[in-house]
C-alpha atoms as one frame of an Amber mdcrd trajectory, in Angstrom:
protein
-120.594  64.319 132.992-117.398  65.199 134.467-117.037  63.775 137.908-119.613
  60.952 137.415-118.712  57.386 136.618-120.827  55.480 134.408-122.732  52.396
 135.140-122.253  48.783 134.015-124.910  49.385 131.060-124.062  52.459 130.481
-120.642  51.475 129.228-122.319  48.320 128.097-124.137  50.480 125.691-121.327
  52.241 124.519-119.831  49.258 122.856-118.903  50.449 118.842-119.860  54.164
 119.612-116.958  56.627 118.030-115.665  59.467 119.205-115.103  62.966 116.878
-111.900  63.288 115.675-110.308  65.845 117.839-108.341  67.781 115.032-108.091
  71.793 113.879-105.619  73.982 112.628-101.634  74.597 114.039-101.715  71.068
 115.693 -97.929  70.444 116.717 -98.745  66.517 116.739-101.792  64.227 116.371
-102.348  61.612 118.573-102.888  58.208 117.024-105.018  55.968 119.511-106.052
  52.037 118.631-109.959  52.596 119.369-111.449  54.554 121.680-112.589  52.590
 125.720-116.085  52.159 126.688-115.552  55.339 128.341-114.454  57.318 125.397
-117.682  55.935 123.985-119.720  56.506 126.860-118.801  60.580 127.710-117.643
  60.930 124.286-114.422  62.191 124.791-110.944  60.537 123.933-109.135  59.163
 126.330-112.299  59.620 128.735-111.224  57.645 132.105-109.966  60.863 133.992
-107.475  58.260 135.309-106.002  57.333 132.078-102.486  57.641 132.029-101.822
  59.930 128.931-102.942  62.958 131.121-100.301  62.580 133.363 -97.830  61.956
 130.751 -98.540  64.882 128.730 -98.469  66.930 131.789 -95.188  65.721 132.785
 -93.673  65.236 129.459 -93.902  68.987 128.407 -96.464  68.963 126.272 -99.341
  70.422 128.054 -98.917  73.211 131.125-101.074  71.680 133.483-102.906  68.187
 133.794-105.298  68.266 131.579-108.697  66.144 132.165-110.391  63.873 128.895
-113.148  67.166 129.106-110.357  69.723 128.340-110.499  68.758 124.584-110.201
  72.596 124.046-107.203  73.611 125.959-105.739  70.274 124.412-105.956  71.387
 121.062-104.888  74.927 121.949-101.468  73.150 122.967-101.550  71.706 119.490
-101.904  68.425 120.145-105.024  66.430 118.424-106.066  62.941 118.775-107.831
  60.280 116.549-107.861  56.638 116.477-106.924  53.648 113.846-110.614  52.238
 114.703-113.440  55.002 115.699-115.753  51.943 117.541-115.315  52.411 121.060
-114.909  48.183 122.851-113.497  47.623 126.463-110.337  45.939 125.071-108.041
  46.795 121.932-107.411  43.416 121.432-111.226  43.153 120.535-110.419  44.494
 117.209-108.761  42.489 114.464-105.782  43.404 112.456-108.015  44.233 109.360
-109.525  46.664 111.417-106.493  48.620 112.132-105.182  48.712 109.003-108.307
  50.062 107.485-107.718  52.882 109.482-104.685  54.113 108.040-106.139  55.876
 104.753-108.614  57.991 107.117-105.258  59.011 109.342-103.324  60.005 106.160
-106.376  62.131 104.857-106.430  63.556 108.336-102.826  64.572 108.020-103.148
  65.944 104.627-105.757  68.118 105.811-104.289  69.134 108.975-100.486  69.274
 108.639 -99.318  68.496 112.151 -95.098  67.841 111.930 -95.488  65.029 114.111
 -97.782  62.019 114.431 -97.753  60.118 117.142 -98.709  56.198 117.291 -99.823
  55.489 120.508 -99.008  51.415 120.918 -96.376  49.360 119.129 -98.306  47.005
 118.415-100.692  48.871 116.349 -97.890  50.757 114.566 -96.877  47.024 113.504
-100.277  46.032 112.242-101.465  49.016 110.835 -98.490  49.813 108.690 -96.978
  46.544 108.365 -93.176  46.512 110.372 -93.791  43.772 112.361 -89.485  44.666
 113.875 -90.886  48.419 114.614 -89.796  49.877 117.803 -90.648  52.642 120.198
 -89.585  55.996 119.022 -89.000  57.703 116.155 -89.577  56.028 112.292 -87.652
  56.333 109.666 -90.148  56.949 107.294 -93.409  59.765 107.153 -96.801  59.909
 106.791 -97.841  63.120 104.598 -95.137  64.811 105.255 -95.203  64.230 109.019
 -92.330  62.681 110.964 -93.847  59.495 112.216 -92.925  58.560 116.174 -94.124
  55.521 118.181 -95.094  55.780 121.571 -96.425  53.163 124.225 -99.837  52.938
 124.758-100.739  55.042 127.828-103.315  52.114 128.653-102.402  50.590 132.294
-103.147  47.327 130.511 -99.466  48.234 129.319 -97.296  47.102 131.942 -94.282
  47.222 130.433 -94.299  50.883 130.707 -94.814  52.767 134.829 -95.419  56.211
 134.567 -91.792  57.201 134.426 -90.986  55.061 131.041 -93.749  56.450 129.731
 -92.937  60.108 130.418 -89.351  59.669 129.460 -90.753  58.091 125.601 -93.370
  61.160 125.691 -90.774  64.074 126.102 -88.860  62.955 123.359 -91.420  63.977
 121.143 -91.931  67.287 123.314 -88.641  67.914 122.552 -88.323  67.351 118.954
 -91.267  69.821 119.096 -89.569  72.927 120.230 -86.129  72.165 118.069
């Protein structure tokens, strides 16, 4: 699959598809996504548009060594960093989902973080953070209060639907957490 692009009915087809949670032991942060794309749904990887931002950002944020690709799920999780999603039903556009939806999803991502015990969890999208957990004046960066344990951060959305953050905003938000990881 990697290096192919998939047709119109293939992603068509992927509509409400979910993706495995990618998750295992010594995870340094877990990624908190809204839903995963039609192209998560389609190759069945997170993040799966090889041109989605967060690859560059994690690459140039610190927290991987090289730029990873969505198939590198293993070398991802070997950096300790895991990734899950509010809603695991894979549509072209977050805003597809309604708020009920996302904040159904916050049980499953504090079982996940009892289980797995990253330090850091990472909301990826303010606007989620605001819906799922109710603090509609929540800003970018990190919360003041936890989730299992976890310190709780907010970071844009890597999307490029997200204009209010170019690739340099978003690295800047992205190392903050790299560097709360290493102190």
């Amino acid at each position: 699959m990697p290096g192919t692009r998939p047709t119109k009915a293939e992603l068509d087809a992927a509509y409400d598809r979910s993706v495995d949670d990618l998750v295992g032991p010594a995870l340094r942060v877990l990624l908190v996504g809204i839903n995963p794309s039609l192209w998560a749904g389609w190759s069945g990887l997170h993040f799966g548009r090889p041109s989605n931002r967060l690859w560059q950002t994690l690459f140039e944020a610190g927290l991987t060594s090289r730029r990873l690709q969505p198939e590198d799920a293993d070398e991802l999780l070997s950096s300790g960093i895991g990734i899950t999603n509010f809603v695991n039903r894979a549509t072209a556009r977050a805003d597809e989902l309604n708020d009920d939806e996302i904040r159904a999803g916050v049980p499953r991502l504090e079982a996940l973080v009892e289980r797995w015990r990253p330090p850091h969890v990472a909301v990826l999208g303010v606007t989620a953070y605001r819906v799922a957990f109710g603090r509609p004046k929540a800003r970018v960066g990190p919360q003041e209060e936890t989730l299992g344990g976890a310190r709780l951060w907010v970071l844009p959305n890597p999307s490029g639907l997200n204009a209010h953050y170019q690739q340099p905003d978003l690295t800047a938000e992205y190392a903050r957490v790299a560097t709360a990881l290493t102190t």
